[in-house]
N, C-alpha and C positions, 0 to 999 in steps of 0.2 A: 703385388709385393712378392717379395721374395722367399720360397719356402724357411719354414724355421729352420728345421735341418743343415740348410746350406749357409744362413746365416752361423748357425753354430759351428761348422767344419771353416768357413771361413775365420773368424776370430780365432779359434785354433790355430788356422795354419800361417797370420799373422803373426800371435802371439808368438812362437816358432821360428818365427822369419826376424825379429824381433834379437834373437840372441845372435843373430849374425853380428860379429862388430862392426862392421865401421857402420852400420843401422844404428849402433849406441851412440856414436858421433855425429851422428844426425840427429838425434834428438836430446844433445847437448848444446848444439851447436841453435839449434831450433827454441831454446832454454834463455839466448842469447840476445837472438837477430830475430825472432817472430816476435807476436802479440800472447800478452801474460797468460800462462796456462794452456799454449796450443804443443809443449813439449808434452806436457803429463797426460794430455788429452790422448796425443800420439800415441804414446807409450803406456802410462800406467793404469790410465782409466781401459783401454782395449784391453791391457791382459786383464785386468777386475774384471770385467763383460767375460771373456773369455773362461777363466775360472770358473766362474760361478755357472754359464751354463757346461762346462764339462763336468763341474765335479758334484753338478745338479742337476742329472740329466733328465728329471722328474714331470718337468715341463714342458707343454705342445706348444705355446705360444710367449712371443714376448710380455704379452697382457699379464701372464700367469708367472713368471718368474719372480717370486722373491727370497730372502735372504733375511734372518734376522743374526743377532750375535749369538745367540745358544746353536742355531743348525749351525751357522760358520766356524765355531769352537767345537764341534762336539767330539774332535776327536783333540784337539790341540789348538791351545791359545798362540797368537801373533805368525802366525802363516799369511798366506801373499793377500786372501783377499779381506781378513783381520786389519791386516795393516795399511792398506786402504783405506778402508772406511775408517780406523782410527785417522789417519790424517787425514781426509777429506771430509769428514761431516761438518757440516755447519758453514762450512768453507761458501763463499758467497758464489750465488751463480755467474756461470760463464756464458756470456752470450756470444753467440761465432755466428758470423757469414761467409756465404759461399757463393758464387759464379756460377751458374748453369748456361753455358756457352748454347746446348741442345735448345733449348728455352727461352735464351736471352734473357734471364731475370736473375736477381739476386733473392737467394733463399737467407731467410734467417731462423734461427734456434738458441734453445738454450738446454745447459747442461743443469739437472739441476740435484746439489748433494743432499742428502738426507740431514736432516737439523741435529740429530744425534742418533748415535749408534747406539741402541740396546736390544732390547727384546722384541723390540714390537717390528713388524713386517716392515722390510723395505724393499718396494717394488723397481723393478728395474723402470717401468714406462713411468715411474716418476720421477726418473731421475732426467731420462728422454725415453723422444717418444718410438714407437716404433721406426716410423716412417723415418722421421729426422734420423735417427741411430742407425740407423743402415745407410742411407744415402750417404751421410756425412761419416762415417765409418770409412766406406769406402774408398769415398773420396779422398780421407787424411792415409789410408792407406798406400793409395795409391799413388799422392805425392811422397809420402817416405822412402816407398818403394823406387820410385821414380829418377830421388837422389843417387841410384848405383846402376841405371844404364846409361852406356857411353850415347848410343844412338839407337832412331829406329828406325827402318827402314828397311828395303829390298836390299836381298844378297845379289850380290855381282857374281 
């Protein structure tokens, strides 16, 4: 697996990559033409991930990361990862598949939201799991990404 570390400079540097525009037109447009909930997944659940491990950097492992509403408030009510979780709790799970070309198999997961947002701990591996949350992270990154290269290949 992949060190935590690098998991957390990566969702950073997504998040980040994220406020380029025409990246917001891809996952308007992804809001449109995919399957329900793979725009927010893109976009709003990575920077949530993101958030929470930069602005929490207290944590060695994704096992140990969690979040309740008093630490996420304790400086200020309705900030980015506040408003998250108000709109996403309870929200039903999202199951996603994915292609492993490497493998030749089809991986499945689920995303899954907290039943409500209060006091009591919410862990990020309950929401997903490590493993899945990194593979599949990547992968939706990497096709977001994917949308703003013209080609790849050797230079002439």
């Amino acid at each position: 697996m992949v060190s935590f570390s690098k998991v957390s400079q990566t969702f950073a540097i997504y998040a980040e990559l994220l406020e380029y525009e025409p990246l917001t037109y891809v996952l308007e447009a992804m809001k449109k033409h995919r399957p329900p909930m793979e725009a927010e997944i893109g976009g709003p659940l990575f920077k949530f991930v993101r958030n929470v491990l930069a602005h929490f950097p207290i944590f060695e492992s994704w096992d140990e990361v969690w979040i309740s509403k008093d630490l996420v408030n304790w400086q200020k009510e309705g900030l980015s990862i506040d408003r998250f979780l108000k709109e996403f709790s309870g929200h039903a799970e999202v199951k996603y598949r994915f292609w492993e070309a490497d493998k030749k198999q089809m991986t499945y997961m689920s995303i899954l939201f907290p039943e409500v947002y209060d006091n009591n701990r919410i862990y990020l591996k309950d929401m997903i799991s490590e493993k899945d949350g990194v593979k599949f992270s990547f992968i939706m990154m990497t096709n977001v990404l994917n949308t703003q290269v013209e080609s790849v290949g050797e230079k002439a």
